[in-house]
C-alpha positions in Angstrom: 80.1 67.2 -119.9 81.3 66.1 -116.2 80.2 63.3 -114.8 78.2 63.4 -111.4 81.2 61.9 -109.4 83.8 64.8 -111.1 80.8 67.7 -110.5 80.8 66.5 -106.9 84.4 66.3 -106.6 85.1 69.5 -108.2 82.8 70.8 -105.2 84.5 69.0 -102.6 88.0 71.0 -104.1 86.6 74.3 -104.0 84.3 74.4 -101.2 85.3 72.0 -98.8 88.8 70.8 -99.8 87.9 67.4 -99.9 91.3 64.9 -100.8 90.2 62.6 -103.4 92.2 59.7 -104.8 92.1 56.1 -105.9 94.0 53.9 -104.9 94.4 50.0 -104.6 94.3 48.5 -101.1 94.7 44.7 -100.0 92.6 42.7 -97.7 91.9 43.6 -94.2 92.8 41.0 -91.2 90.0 42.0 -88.8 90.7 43.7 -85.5 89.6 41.7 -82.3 89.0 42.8 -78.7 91.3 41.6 -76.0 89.0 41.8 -72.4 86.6 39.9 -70.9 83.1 39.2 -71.9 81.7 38.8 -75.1 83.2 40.7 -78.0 80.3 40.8 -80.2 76.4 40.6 -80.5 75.1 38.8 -82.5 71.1 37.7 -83.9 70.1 33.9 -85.0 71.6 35.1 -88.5 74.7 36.1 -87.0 74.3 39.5 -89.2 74.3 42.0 -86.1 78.2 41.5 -84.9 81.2 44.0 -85.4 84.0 42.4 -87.5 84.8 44.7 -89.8 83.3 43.3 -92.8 82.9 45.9 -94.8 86.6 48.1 -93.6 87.9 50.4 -96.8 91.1 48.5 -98.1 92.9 51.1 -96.6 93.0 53.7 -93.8 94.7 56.5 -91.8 94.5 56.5 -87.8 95.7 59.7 -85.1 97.7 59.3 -82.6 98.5 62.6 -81.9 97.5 64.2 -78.7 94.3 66.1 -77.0 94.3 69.5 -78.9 97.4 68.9 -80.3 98.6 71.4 -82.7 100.5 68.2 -84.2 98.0 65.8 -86.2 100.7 62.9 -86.8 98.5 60.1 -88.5 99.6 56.4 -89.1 98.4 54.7 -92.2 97.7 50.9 -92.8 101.3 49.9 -93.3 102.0 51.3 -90.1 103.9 54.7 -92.0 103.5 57.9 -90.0 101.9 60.8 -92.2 102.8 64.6 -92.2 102.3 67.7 -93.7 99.0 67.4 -95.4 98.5 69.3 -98.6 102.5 70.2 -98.8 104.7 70.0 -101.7 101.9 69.2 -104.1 100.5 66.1 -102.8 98.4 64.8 -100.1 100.8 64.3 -97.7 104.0 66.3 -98.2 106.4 63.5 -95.6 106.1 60.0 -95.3 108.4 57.9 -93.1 108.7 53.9 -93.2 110.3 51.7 -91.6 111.4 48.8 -93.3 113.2 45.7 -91.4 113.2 43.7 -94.6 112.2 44.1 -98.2 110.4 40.7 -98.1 107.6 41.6 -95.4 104.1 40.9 -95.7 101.9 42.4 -93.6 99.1 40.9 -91.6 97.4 43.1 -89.7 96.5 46.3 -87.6 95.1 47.1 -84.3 95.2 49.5 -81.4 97.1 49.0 -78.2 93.1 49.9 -76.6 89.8 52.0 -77.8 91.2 54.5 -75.7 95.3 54.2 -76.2 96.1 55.2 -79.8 99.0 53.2 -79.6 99.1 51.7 -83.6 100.4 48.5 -83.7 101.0 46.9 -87.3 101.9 43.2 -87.5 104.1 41.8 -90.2 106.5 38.6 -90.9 109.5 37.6 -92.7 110.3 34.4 -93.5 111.1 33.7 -89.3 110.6 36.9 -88.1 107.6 38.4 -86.7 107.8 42.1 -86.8 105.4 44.9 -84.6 106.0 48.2 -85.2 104.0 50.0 -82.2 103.6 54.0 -83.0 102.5 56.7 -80.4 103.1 59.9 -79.6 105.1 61.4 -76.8 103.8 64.1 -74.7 107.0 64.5 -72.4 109.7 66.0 -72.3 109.0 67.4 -75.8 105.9 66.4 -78.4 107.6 63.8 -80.2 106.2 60.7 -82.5 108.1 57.4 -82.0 107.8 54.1 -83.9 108.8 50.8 -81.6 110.2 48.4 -83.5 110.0 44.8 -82.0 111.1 41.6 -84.3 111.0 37.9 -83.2 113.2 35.1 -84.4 110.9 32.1 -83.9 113.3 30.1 -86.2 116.5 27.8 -85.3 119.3 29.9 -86.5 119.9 33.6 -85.5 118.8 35.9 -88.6 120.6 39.3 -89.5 119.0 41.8 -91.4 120.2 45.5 -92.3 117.0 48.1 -91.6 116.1 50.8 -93.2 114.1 54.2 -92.9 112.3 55.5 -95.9 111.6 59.1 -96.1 109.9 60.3 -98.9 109.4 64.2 -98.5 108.7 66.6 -101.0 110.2 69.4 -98.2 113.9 68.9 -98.8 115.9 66.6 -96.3 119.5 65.8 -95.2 121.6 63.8 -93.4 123.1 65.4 -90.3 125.0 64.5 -87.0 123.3 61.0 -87.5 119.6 62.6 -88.0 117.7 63.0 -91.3 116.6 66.6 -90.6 113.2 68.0 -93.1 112.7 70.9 -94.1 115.8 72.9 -92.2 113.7 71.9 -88.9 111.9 68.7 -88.5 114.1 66.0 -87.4 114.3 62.1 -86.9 116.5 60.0 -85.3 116.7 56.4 -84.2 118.3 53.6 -82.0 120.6 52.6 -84.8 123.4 54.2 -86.1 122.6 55.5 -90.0 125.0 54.7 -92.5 123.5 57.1 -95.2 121.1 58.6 -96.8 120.5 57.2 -100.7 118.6 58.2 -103.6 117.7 61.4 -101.2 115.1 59.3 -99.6 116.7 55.7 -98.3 118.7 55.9 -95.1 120.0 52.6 -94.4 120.4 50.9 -91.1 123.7 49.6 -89.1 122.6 45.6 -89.7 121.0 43.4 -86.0 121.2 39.5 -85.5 118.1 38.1 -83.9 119.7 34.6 -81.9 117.0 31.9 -82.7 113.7 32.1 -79.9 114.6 36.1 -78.9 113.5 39.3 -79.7 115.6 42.7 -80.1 114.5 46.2 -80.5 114.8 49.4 -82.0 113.0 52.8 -82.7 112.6 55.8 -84.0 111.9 59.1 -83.1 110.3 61.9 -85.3 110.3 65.2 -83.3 108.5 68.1 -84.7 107.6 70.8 -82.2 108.7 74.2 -82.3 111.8 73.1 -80.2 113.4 69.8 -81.4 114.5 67.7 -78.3 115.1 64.2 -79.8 113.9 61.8 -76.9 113.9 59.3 -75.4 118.1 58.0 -76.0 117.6 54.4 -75.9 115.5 51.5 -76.3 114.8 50.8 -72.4 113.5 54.4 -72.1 111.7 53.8 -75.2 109.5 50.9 -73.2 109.6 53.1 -70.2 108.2 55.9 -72.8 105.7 53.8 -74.4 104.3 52.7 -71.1 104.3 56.3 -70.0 102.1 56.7 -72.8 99.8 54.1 -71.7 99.6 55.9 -69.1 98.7 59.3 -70.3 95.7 58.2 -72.1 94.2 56.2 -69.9 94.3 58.9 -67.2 93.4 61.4 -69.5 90.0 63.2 -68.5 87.8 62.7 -71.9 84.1 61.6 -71.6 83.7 58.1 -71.1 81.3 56.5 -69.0 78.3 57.9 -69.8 77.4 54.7 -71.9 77.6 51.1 -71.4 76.4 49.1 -73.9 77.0 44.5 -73.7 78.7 45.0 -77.1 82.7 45.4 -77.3 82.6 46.2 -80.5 80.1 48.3 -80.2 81.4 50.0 -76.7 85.2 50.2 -78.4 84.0 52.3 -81.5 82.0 54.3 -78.9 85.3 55.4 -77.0 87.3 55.8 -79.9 85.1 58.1 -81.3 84.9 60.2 -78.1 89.2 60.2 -78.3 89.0 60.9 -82.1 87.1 63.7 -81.4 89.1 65.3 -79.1 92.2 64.7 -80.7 90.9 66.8 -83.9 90.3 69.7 -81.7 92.6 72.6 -82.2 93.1 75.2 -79.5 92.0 78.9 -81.2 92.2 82.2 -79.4 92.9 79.9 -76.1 89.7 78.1 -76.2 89.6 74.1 -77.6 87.5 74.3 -80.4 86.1 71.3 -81.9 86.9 70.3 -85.5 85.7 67.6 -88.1 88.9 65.7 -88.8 92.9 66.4 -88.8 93.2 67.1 -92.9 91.3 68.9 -95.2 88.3 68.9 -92.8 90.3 70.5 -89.8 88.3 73.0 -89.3 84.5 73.3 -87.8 82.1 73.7 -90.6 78.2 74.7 -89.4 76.9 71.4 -90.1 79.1 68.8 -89.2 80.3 71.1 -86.2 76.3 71.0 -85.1 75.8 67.2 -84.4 79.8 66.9 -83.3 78.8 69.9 -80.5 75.7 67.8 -79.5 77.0 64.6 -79.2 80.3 66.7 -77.1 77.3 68.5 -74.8 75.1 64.8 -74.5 78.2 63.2 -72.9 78.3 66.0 -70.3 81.0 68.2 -72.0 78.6 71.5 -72.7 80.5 73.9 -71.8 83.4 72.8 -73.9 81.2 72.4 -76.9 79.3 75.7 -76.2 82.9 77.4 -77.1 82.6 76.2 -80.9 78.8 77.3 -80.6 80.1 80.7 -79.7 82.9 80.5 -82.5 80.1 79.9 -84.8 78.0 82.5 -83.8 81.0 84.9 -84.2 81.1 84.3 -87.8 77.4 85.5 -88.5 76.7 88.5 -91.1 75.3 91.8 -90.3 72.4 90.7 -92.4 71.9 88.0 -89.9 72.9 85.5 -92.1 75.3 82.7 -92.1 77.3 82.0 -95.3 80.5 80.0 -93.7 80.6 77.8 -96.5 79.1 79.6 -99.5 76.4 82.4 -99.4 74.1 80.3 -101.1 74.4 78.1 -98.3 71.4 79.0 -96.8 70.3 75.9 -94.5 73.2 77.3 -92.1 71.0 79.7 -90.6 68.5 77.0 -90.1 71.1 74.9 -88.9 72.4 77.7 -86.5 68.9 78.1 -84.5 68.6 74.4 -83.9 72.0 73.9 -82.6 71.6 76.7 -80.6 67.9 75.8 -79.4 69.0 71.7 -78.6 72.0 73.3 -76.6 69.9 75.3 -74.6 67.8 72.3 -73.5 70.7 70.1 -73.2 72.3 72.0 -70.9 69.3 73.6 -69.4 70.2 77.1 -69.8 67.6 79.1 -70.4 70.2 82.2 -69.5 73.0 81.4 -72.2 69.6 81.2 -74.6 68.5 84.7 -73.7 72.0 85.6 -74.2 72.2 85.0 -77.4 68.7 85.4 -78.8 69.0 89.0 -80.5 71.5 86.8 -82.9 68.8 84.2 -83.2 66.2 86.6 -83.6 68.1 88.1 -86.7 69.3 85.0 -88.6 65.4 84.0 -88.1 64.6 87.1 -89.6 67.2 86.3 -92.8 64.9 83.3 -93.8 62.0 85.3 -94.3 64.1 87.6 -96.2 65.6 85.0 -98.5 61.7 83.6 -98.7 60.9 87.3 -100.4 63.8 86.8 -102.2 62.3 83.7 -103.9 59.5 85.7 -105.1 61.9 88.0 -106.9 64.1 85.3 -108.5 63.7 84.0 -112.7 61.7 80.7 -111.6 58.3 80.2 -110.2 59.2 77.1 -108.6 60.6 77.9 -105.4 58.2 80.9 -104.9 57.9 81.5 -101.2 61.1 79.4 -100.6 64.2 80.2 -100.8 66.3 81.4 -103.9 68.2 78.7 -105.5 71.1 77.8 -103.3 73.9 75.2 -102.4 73.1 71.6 -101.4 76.2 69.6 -100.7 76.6 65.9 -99.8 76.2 64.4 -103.4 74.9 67.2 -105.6 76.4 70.4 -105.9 73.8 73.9 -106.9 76.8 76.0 -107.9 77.4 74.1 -110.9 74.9 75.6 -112.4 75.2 79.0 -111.1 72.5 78.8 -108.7 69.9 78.2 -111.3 68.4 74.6 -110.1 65.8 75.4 -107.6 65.7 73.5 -104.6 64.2 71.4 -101.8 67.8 70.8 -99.5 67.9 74.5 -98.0 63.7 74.3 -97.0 64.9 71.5 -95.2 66.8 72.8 -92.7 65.2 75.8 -92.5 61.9 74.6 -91.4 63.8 72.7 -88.9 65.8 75.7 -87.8 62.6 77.6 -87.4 60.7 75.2 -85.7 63.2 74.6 -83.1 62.9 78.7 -82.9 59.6 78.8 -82.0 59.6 76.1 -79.3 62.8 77.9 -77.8 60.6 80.8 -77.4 58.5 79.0 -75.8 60.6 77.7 -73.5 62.0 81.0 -72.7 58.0 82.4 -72.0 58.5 84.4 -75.0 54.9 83.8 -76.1 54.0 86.3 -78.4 57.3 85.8 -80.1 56.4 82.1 -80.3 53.1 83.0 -81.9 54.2 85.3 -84.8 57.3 82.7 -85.5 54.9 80.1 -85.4 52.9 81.8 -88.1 55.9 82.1 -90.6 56.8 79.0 -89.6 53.2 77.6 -90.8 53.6 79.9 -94.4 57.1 78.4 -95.0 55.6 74.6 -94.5 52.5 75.5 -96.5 54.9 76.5 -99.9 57.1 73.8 -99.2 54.4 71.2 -98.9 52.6 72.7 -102.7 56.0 72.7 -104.3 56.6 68.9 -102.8 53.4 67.8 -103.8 54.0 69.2 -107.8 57.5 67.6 -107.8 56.5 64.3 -106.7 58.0 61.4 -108.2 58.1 57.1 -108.3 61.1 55.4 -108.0 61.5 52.4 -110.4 59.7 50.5 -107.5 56.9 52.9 -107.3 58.1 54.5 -103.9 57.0 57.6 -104.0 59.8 60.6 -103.0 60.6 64.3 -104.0 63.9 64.8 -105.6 65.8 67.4 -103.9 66.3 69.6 -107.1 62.9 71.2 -107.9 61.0 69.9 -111.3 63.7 66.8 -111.0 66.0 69.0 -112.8 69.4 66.8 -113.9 67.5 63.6 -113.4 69.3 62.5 -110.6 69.4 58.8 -109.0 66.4 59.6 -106.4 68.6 58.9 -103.5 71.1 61.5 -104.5 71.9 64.0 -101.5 68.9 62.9 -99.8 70.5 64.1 -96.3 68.5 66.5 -95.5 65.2 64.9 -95.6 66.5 62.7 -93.3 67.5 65.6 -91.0 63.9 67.1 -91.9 62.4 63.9 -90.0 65.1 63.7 -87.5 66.1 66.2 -85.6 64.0 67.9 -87.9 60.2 66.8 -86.2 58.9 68.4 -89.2 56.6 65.6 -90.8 53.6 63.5 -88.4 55.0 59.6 -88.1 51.9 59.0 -90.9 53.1 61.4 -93.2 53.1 59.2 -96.7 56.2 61.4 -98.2 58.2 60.2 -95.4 57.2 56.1 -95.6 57.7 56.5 -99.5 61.4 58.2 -99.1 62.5 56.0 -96.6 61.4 53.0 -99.4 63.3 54.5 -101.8 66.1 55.0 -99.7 65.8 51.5 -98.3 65.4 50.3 -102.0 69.1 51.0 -102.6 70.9 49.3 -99.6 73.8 47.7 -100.1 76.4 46.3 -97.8 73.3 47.7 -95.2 73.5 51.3 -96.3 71.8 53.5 -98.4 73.8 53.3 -102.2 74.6 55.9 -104.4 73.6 59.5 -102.1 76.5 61.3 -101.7 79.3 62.3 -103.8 80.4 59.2 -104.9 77.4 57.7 -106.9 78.7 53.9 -106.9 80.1 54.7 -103.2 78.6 54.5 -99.6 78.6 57.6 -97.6 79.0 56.1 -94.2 77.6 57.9 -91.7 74.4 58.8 -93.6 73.7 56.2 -91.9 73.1 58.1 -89.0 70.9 60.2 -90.6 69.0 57.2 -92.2 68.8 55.6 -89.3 67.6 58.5 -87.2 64.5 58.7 -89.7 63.6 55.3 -88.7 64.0 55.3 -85.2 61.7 58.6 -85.4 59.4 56.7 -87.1 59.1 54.0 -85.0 60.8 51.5 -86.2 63.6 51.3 -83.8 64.5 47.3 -85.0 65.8 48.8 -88.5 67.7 51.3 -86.5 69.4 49.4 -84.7 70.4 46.9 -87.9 71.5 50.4 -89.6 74.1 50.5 -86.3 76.0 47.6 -87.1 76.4 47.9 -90.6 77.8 51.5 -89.9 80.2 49.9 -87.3 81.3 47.1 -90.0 82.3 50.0 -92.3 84.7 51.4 -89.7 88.4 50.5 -89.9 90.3 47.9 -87.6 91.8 51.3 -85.9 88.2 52.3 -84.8 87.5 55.2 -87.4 85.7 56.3 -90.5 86.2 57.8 -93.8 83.1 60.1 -95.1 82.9 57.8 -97.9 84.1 54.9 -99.6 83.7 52.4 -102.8 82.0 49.1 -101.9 84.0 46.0 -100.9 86.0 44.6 -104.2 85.1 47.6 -105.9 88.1 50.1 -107.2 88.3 52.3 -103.8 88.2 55.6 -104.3 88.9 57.7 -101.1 86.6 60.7 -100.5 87.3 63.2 -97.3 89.0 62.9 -94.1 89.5 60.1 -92.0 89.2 59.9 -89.0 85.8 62.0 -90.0 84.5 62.7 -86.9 81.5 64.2 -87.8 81.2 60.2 -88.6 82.1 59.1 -84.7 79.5 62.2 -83.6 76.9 60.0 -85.2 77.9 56.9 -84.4 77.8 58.3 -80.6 74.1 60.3 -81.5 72.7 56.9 -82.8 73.7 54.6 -79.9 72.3 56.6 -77.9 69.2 57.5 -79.1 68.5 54.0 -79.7 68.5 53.6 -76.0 67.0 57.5 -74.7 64.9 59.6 -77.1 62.7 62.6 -76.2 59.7 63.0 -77.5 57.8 66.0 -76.7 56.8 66.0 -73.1 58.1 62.2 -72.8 61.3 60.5 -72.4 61.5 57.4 -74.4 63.7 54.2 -73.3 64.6 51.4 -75.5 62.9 51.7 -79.0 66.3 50.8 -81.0 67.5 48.4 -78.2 69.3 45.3 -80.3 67.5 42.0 -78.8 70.9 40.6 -78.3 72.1 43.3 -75.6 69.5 40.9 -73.5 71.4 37.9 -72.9 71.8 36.7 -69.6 74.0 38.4 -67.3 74.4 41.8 -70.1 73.6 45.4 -68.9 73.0 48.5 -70.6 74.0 52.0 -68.6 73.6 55.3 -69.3 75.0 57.3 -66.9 74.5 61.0 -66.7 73.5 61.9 -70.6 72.2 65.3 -70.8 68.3 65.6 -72.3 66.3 68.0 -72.5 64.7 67.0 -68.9 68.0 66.8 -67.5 71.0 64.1 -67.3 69.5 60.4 -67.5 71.2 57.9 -65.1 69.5 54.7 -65.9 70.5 50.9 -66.0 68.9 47.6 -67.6 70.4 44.6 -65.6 69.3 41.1 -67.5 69.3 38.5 -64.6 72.1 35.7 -64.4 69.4 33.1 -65.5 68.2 35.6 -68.3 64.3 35.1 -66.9 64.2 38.6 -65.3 65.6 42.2 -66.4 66.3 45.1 -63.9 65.6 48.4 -64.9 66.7 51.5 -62.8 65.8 54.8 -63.7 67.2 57.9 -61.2 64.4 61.0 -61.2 64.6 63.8 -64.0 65.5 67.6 -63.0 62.9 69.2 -65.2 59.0 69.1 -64.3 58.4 69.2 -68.4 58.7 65.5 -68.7 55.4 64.5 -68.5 56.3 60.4 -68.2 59.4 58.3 -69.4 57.8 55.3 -71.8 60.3 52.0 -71.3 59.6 49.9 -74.6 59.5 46.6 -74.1 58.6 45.5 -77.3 61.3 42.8 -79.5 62.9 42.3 -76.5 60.7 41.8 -73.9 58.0 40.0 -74.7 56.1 39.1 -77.4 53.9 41.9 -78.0 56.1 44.2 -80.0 53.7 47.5 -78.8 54.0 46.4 -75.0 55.7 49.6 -72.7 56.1 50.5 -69.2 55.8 53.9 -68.2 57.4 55.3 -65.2 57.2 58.9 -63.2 60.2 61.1 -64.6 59.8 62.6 -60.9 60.5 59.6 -59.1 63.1 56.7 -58.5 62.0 53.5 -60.5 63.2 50.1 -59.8 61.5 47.5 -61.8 62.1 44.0 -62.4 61.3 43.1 -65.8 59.5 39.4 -66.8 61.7 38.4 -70.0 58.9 35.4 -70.9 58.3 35.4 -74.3 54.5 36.1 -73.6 55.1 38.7 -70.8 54.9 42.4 -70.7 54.2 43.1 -67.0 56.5 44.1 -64.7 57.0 44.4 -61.0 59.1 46.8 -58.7 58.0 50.2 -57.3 
């Protein structure tokens, strides 16, 4: 019999393509922010500060470009990565450079949040060695490795380089290039003086005098026309700093938040360029995708929160061209089966993405646009709920038939025969979005009769939740997502969709006990700050269900444990400012599960900063319920500047006075009449009553100085 982990992997093979291996890793030198200002928060424990605590002993970072067809990666030894899933391995081309056998690497960062520019530091003996890799956008898409090594000792040091290019393409040595695969070809500064064992290609030796430092590089050019640039090394410098240059003029979305925390603020913009750097450009159009390897391509659920956290930072249109790629893929039946047919939660899935687009962009046109496909994918859940009622169990009666779960427990294993609670999940959140998007629209009649299956579909869900009800080894009560607790899994297992049920979900009242027991039971678990055991990796950490986890709080009011969940998601980033989907826990064997950078990760980590500071709920705009007390320090402010709600964009600012006595709060007008009142919380942060708010007219300009005395909740402005 498999084991949990193997069922789960053996899903993430067939379904999903997910690269798993184990391997050993070293520890990490933690990456620090040049800049001014203070490069962490911290509380009185000195718990809430980014430093990387909890980094996987390994990881992989892009460089490559915007939409670039190219998705050249750099791993922690600073080797460049190619041809993923090639030549029966994970990556079919890795090339090295080595200055001496003897180095020992100490650490990685980036050239900025915003410059992929790798740099990977490393000594021997005297030397001190940075290898700086970036790509090259001009005159031809080329990667290029900058080699810089110091002689800080008293006698000049020679040394004989060496490239290492381990390809399971095929290469050869020719005209003084190693060429891969009858096309691919790299180059470098120094003459090469062979190429051994078919992988080796040693180096024409350099003396280093004492006290100076000499250069070299190589070039890896890849395109579809193979210019090998730049000639030598002072256009090199002149190429890296064109570089520089390129990405800091490029036109992504930053801006739009400003948060006191560099660490915080640089995973922010790194997971806005990691993002963009995944997308791919298909049929002319830059679609969005979850990560450069076996996730490049935009599944329905990771592509739904990547498209919302694309459209919240003012790029809509952009991500509304993935929406409409995902809408292209929809059955005749109305359904949506992308990943599996028995994947049913994507049509759920589908009508909230569609409905939160709508209001984020305030487009009740595009919605009409595109309703008859709504209309017909809503229409597919009531079919699969008559479906239930024809299927060999009487569990999921008035449900759904058994279908596909994903994230930690996999349905098809058993043929589809486990009924279950993960599909209902989305579903009910799909559908309610539905209805409220028909009201939006004036559709009111619609609204009503959606409303009504709506109502049917909660009422089977709630009986069958109620009979399935369980206690944790705690007593924290929970429902396990397979029906009847079939498999006796760990109670956390692939509890993601709950979590989506809460939030975006909205489909439990903040008193609902199911949802104060599941979040103890998921709570129960923690380690390293995040919930243990839930996705495919049983003894792992799936680290941006953290997100999701701490969405559920923040819904529920507790915006202090949100805001906790924040940092230790940031502290399981790399030092290169990205994520793998999952990872062992610190000391532990690491086994690597999914892509990296996962940007379906950096979508959350952008959704969950954000909310923390802006959340609608309902008619009302809420401001500040995750804020982390120690963005409040004197002189620090907090901006959001043009986010896209669902009253229109938000362009506010929290100024905490020099002397730290006062805060300023600044709050332009909303576009949309619906808002009935924006609530500012005050509450942790403040003040000492933890309920005290300030509420201000959505319609209207508000300037208001804030008292920060610790028994203060008033405020004064107009």
């Amino acid at each position: 019999m498999k084991t949990q982990t193997q069922r789960g992997r053996e899903f993430a093979r067939t379904s999903r393509k997910r690269a798993l291996n184990s391997l050993a890793g070293a520890l990490l030198c933690a990456w620090r922010l040049a800049g001014p200002g203070p490069t962490c928060g911290g509380d009185a424990t000195g718990t809430e500060r980014v430093d990387f605590r909890y980094a996987p002993p390994e990881w992989q970072a892009a460089i490559c470009l915007p939409d670039d067809p190219c998705k050249s990666l750099v791993d922690r030894n600073g080797h460049l990565l190619y041809h993923y899933g090639q030549g029966g391995r994970e990556f079919g081309t890795l090339l090295a450079v080595e200055v001496t056998s003897n180095t020992v690497w100490q650490k990685q960062e980036l050239q900025s949040p915003r410059v992929p520019i790798v740099r990977t530091y490393m000594s021997s003996g005297d030397l001190q060695i940075v290898q700086e890799a970036f790509a090259l956008a001009a005159p031809s898409r080329n990667d290029m490795v900058l080699v810089h090594v110091t002689n800080n000792g008293r006698e000049p040091r020679t040394f004989a380089p060496k490239l290492i290019v381990d390809t399971a393409l095929g290469c050869r040595l020719e005209n003084q290039s190693v060429v891969i695969s009858n096309h691919e070809t790299i180059a470098c500064s120094l003459k090469m003086t062979g190429l051994v064992n078919g992988r080796q290609v040693p180096l024409e030796a350099m003396t280093v005098p004492a006290g100076r430092t000499a250069a070299f590089f190589v070039v890896y050019s890849s395109g579809g026309k193979i210019e090998v640039n730049p000639a030598t090394v002072e256009k090199a410098e002149a190429a890296r700093d064109h570089a520089v240059k390129y990405w800091e003029r490029e036109p992504l979305p930053y801006g739009h938040v400003q948060v006191p925390d560099a660490g915080i603020q640089a995973l922010l913009d790194s997971s806005i360029r990691n993002i963009w750097q995944a997308r791919d450009i298909k049929k002319g159009v830059p679609v969005f995708q979850v990560g450069p390897t076996c996730y490049r391509g935009l599944w329905i659920v990771d592509g739904a929160f990547i498209l919302e956290s694309a459209t919240m930072l003012g790029a809509g249109r952009e991500a509304r061209n993935g929406i409409a790629y995902t809408l292209s893929l929809q059955k005749p039946t109305g359904a949506f089966e992308v990943l599996c047919p028995q994947y049913y939660k994507e049509n759920g899935i589908v009508l909230w993405t569609c409905a939160r687009h709508a209001r984020l962009t305030q487009d009740k046109a595009w919605l009409e646009s595109v309703w008859p496909k709504l209309e017909r994918t809503a229409a597919y859940i009531v079919e699969l709920r008559q479906r239930s009622l024809q299927d060999a169990t009487p569990l999921d009666d008035g449900i759904n038939p058994p279908g596909e779960i994903d994230g930690g427990l996999w349905g098809g294993r058993s043929g589809y025969q486990r009924p279950e609670f993960s599909n209902v999940h989305w579903n009910l959140t799909g559908l309610r979005a539905f209805v409220q998007a028909a009201q939006w629209l004036g559709k009111t009649e619609e609204a009503a009769r959606w409303q009504q299956e709506y109502d049917s579909l909660y009422a089977a869900f709630r009986k069958a939740a109620a009979r399935d009800l369980r206690q944790d080894n705690k007593g924290n009560a929970y429902v396990p997502i397979f029906m009847d607790n079939a498999g006796k899994e760990l109670p956390q297992r692939a509890q993601w969709t709950f979590c989506h049920a809460v939030y975006p979900g909205q489909i439990f009242t903040q008193d609902d006990p199911l949802v104060a027991g599941t979040l103890a039971m998921l709570q129960a678990t923690e380690r390293e700050g995040m919930v243990y055991g839930t996705g495919w990796e049983a003894t792992g950490l799936w680290n941006y269900f953290a997100s999701f986890y701490g969405h559920a709080w923040l819904w529920q009011g507790n915006g202090r444990k949100a805001a906790q969940i924040l940092y230790a998601y940031a502290n399981h980033a790399s030092p290169t400012l990205a994520w793998r989907e999952e990872q062992s826990l610190s000391g532990e064997k690491f086994n690597k599960v999914g892509d990296m950078p996962h940007n379906w990760a950096s979508a959350e980590f952008i959704r969950l900063t954000v909310h923390l500071l802006e959340l609608d709920r309902g008619d009302e705009l809420h401001l500040f319920e995750g804020l982390p007390p120690q963005w409040t320090q004197p002189g620090m402010v907090t901006r959001l500047h043009g986010i896209a709600t669902p009253f229109g964009t938000l362009t506010m600012e929290l100024k905490i006075a020099s002397d730290g006595k006062t805060a300023r709060l600044r709050v332009e007008p909303l576009s949309d009449p619906a808002c009935r009142k924006i609530v500012a919380h005050l509450g942790g942060w403040a003040g000492g009553n933890q309920n005290a708010v300030l509420e201000l007219d959505p319609k209207k300009r508000s300037n208001r100085t804030i008292p920060l005395a610790s028994n203060s909740s008033a405020s004064k402005g107009p």
